[in-house]
C-alpha positions in Angstrom: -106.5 17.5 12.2 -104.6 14.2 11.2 -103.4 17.0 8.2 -102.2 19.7 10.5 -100.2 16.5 13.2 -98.6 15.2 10.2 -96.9 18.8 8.6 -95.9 19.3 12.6 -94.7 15.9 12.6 -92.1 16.5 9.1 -91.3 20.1 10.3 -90.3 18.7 13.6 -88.1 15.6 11.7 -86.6 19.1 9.6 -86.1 20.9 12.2 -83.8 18.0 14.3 -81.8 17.5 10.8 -81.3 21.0 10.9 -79.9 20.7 14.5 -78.2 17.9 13.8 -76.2 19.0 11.0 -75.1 22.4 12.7 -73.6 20.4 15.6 -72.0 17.7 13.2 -70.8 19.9 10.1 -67.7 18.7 8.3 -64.4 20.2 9.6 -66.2 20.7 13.2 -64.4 18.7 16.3 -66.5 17.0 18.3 -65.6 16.6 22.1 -66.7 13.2 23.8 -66.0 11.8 27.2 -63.0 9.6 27.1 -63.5 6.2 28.7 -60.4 5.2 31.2 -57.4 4.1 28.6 -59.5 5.1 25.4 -58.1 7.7 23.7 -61.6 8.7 22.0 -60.6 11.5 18.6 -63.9 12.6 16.7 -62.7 14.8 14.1 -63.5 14.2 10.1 -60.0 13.1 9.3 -59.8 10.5 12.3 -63.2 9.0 11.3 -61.6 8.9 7.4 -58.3 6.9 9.0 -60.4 4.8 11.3 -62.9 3.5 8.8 -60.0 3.1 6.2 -58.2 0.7 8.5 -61.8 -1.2 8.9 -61.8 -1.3 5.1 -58.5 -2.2 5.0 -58.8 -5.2 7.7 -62.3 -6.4 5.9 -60.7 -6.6 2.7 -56.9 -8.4 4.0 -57.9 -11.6 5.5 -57.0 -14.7 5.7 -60.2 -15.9 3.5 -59.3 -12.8 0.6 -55.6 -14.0 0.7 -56.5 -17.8 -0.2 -59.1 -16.7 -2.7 -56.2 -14.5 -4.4 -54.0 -17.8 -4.4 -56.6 -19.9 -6.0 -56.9 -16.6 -8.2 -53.0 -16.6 -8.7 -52.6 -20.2 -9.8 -55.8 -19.9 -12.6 -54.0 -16.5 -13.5 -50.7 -18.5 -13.9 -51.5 -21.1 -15.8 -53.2 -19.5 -18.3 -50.0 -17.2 -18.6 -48.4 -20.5 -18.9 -50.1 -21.6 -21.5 -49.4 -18.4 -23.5 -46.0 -18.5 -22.5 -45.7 -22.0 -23.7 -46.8 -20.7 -27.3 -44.4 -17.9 -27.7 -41.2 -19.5 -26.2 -42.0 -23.2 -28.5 -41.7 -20.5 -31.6 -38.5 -19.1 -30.4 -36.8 -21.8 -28.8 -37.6 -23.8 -32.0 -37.6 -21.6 -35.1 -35.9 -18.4 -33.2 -38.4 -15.3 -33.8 -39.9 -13.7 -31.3 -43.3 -12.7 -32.2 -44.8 -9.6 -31.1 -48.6 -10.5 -32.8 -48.5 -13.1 -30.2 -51.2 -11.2 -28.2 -53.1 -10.4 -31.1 -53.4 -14.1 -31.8 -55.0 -14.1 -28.1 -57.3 -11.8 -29.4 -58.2 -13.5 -32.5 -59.2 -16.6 -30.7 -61.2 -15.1 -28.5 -63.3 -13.5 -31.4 -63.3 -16.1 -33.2 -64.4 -18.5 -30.5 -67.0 -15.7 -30.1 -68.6 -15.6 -33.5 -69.1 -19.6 -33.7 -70.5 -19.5 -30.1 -73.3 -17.0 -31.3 -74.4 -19.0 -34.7 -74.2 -22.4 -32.4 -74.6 -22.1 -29.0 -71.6 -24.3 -28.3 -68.8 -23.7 -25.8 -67.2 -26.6 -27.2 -67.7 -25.7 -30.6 -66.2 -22.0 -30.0 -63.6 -23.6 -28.1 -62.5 -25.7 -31.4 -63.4 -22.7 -33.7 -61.3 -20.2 -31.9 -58.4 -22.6 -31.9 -58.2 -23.8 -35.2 -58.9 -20.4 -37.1 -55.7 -18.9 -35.2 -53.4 -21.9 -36.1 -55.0 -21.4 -39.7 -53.9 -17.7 -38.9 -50.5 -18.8 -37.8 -49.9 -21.5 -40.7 -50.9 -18.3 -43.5 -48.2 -16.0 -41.2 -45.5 -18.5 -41.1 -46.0 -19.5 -45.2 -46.5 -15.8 -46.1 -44.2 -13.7 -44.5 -42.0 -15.2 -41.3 -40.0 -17.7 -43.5 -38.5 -14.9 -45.2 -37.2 -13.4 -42.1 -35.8 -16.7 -40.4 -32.0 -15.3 -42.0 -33.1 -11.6 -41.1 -32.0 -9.7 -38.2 -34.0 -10.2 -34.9 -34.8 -6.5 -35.2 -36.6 -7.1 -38.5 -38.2 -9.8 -37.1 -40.0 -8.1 -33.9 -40.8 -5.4 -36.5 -42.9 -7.7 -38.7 -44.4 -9.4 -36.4 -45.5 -5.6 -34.4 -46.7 -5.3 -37.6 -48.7 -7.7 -38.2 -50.2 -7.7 -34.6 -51.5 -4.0 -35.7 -53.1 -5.1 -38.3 -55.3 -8.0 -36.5 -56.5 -5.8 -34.1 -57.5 -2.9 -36.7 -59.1 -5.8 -38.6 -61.2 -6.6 -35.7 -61.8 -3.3 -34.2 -63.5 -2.1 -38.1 -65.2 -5.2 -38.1 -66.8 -5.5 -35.1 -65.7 -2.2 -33.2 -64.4 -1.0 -30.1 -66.9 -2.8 -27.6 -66.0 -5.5 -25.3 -67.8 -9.1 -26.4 -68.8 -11.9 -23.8 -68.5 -15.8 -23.9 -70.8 -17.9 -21.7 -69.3 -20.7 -20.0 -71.0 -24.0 -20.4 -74.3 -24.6 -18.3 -72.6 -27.3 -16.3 -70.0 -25.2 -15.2 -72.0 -21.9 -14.3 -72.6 -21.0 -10.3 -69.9 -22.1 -7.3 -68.1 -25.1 -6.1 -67.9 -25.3 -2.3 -64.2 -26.1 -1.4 -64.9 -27.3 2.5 -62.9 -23.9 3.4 -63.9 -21.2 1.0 -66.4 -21.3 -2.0 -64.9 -20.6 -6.0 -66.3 -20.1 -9.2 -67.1 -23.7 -10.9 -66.0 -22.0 -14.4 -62.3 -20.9 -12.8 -62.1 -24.7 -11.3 -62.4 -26.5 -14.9 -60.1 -23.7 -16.0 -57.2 -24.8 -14.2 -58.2 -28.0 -15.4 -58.5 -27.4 -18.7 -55.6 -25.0 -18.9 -53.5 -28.2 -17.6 -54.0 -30.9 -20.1 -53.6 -28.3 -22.5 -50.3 -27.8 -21.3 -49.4 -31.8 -21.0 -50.3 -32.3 -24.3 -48.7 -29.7 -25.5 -45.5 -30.8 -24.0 -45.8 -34.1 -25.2 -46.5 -33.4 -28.6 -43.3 -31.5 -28.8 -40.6 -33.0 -26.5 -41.8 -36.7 -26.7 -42.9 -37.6 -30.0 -41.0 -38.0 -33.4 -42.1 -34.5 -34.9 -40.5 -32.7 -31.4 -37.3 -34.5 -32.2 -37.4 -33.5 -36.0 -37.8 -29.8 -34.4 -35.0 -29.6 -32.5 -32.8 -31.4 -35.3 -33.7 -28.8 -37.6 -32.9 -25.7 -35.5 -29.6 -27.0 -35.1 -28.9 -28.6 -38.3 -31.5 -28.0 -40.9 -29.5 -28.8 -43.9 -28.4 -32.7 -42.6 -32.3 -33.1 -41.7 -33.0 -32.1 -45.0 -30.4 -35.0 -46.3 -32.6 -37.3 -44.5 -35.3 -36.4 -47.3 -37.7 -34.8 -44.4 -39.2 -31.6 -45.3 -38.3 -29.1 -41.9 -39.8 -25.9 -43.4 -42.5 -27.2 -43.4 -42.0 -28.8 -39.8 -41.2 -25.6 -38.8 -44.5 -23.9 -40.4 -46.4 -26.8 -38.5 -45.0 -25.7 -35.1 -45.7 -22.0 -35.9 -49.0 -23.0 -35.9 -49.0 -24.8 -32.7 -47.5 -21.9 -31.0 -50.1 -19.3 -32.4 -53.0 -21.9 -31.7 -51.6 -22.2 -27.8 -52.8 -18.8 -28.0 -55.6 -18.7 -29.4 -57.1 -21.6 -27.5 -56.4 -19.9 -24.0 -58.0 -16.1 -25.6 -61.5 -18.6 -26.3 -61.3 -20.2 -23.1 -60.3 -17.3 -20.7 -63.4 -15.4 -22.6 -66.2 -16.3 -19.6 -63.4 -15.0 -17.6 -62.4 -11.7 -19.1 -64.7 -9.8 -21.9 -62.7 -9.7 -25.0 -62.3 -6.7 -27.0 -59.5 -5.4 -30.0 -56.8 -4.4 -27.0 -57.1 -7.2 -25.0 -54.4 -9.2 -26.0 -51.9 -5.8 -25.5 -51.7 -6.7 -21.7 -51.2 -10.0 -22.4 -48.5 -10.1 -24.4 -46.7 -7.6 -21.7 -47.2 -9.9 -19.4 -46.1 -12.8 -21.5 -42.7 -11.4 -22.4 -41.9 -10.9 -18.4 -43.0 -14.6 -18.0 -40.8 -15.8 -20.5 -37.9 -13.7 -19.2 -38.4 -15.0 -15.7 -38.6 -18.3 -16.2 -36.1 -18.4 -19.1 -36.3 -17.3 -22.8 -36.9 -20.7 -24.9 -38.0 -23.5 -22.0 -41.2 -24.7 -22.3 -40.6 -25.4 -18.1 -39.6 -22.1 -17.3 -42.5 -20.9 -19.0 -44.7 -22.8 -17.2 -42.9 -21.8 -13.9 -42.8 -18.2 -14.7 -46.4 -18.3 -15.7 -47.1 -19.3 -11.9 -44.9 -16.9 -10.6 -46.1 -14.2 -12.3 -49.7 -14.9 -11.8 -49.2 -15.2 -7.9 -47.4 -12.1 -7.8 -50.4 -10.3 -9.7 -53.1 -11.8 -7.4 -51.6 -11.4 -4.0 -50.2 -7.6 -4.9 -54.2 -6.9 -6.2 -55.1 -7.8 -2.8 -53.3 -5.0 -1.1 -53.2 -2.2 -3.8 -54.0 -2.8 -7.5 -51.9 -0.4 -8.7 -49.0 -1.5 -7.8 -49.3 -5.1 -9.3 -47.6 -4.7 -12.5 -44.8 -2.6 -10.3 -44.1 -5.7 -8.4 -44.0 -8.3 -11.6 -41.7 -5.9 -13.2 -39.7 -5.6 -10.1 -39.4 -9.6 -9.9 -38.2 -10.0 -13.9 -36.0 -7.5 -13.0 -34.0 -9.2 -10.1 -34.2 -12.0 -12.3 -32.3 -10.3 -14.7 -30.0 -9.5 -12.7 -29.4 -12.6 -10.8 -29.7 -15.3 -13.0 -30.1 -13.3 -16.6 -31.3 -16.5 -18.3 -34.0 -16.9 -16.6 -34.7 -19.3 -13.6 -34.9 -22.4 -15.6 -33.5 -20.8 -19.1 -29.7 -21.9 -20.2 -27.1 -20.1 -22.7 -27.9 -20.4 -26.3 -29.1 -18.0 -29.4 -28.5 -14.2 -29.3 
């Protein structure tokens, strides 16, 4: 008997699905009693609208739109720091390098590698960063000092070159797949902010991200060797009547720049998997940065970098796709405006 109760209990369940489906089949328009100054519509492609807008509302708060500004600034100033690299190797030697990205790339890997023989986040971070300024000395030594006289055009070739051939390297090396970095134990888990809650990792990013930056700036615009830099661009010839060496100044800044880069691909790593393309978006987005805040300023590249990262965040909030529409929109009022850049002044063609 409890046999029998239980089939007539599932074939009754059936048969009310079966019911209810007929009366609420897709395209069907369902009739309800409208309350007084509701206007009540029960049709598929109302419900589709309505719970769109929920989605919509749930996802553009105040809370998302702060989060995406704490997003924005890490997003920045690792763009900065990027930046910074690419526009001290043209503002100071005059190339622009197009393997710049792939030197992004390289650090990351490298950083990778030593982290999986040693367990160290510090020691990847030192690994990755040194093997791309070794990466960067070997470039400048081998091939970019032949084409400081050459045509800019020659020189973006070269260096698209070269930035092919790091990321075939890695790709037959270690393939196509995507590669992760732990972040240090310490800094795994979230920081409560007293109005919103963060990632502990992204916090000591910014942080990191900025002294990397300071120093950087210091080392270059207030020390003896920055001053021998900027002598050399303009006069290289009465620098070298001084008895001081300023190729190989200029192969020593090289490898600053290309380290800048490779230090932020090791330490964005926890952040975003690395893999062989990774360092394409980048340098996209590095180029606009540079163009914003002005081609050759180590400020406007750390302006732009902000810029840039804001507008990327705060667009992804409302629609992804149109993130990289809105950057490109914003270097190209730039352009048009102030065609410098923001913070950028007159100087080499």
């Amino acid at each position: 008997m409890d046999a029998e109760r239980a089939l007539l209990s599932d074939y009754g369940r059936v048969q009310g699905a079966k019911h209810l489906l007929r009366r609420f089949r897709p395209g069907r328009s369902q009739r309800a009693t409208p309350r007084p100054g509701i206007n009540v519509e029960t049709t598929t492609g109302s419900s589709e609208t309505a719970s769109q807008r929920i989605a919509d509302d749930s996802v553009i708060n105040w809370s998302n739109f702060v989060s995406q500004v704490f997003n924005g600034v890490v997003l920045g100033a690792l763009l900065a720091l990027i930046s910074s690299g690419l526009t001290i190797i043209y503002g100071t030697l005059g190339v622009l390098n197009l393997a710049h990205g792939a030197m992004f790339m390289l650090g990351g890997y490298a950083g990778w590698i030593a982290y999986t023989y040693t367990d160290s986040f510090i020691v990847a971070v030192i690994a990755g960063s040194l093997f791309v300024m070794l990466v960067g000395v070997v470039m400048e030594r081998v091939v970019i000092r032949h084409f400081y006289s050459r045509s800019p055009e020659d020189q973006l070739l070269v260096t698209f070159g070269l930035g092919i051939v790091f990321v075939e390297t890695v790709r037959f090396f270690f393939g196509s797949l995507s590669q992760t970095v732990p972040p240090p134990a310490s800094l795994i888990g979230i920081t409560p902010l007293g109005f919103m809650f963060y990632p502990t990792y992204r916090l000591a990013l910014l942080g990191i991200v900025a002294v990397a930056l300071i120093a950087l700036y210091v080392a270059l615009y207030r020390t003896r060797i920055g001053m021998i830099v900027r002598a050399g661009i303009e006069d290289s010839v009465m620098v070298g009547s001084l008895g001081i060496d300023v190729h190989k100044v200029f192969m020593l800044v090289f490898g600053i720049g290309a380290m800048a880069a490779g230090f932020a691909g090791i330490v964005n790593a926890p952040v975003v998997s690395i893999a062989p393309d990774v360092g394409e978006a980048i340098l996209v987005q590095t180029f606009v940065v540079i163009v914003i805040g002005g081609v050759g300023s180590f400020p406007g590249a750390v302006l732009g970098g902000f810029i840039a990262g804001e507008i990327i965040s705060i667009t992804s909030m409302f629609n992804p796709g149109y993130s990289y529409v809105m950057l490109f929109v914003a270097m190209t009022l730039v352009l048009v405006f102030r065609p410098y850049g923001l913070l950028g002044t007159a100087g080499r063609e």
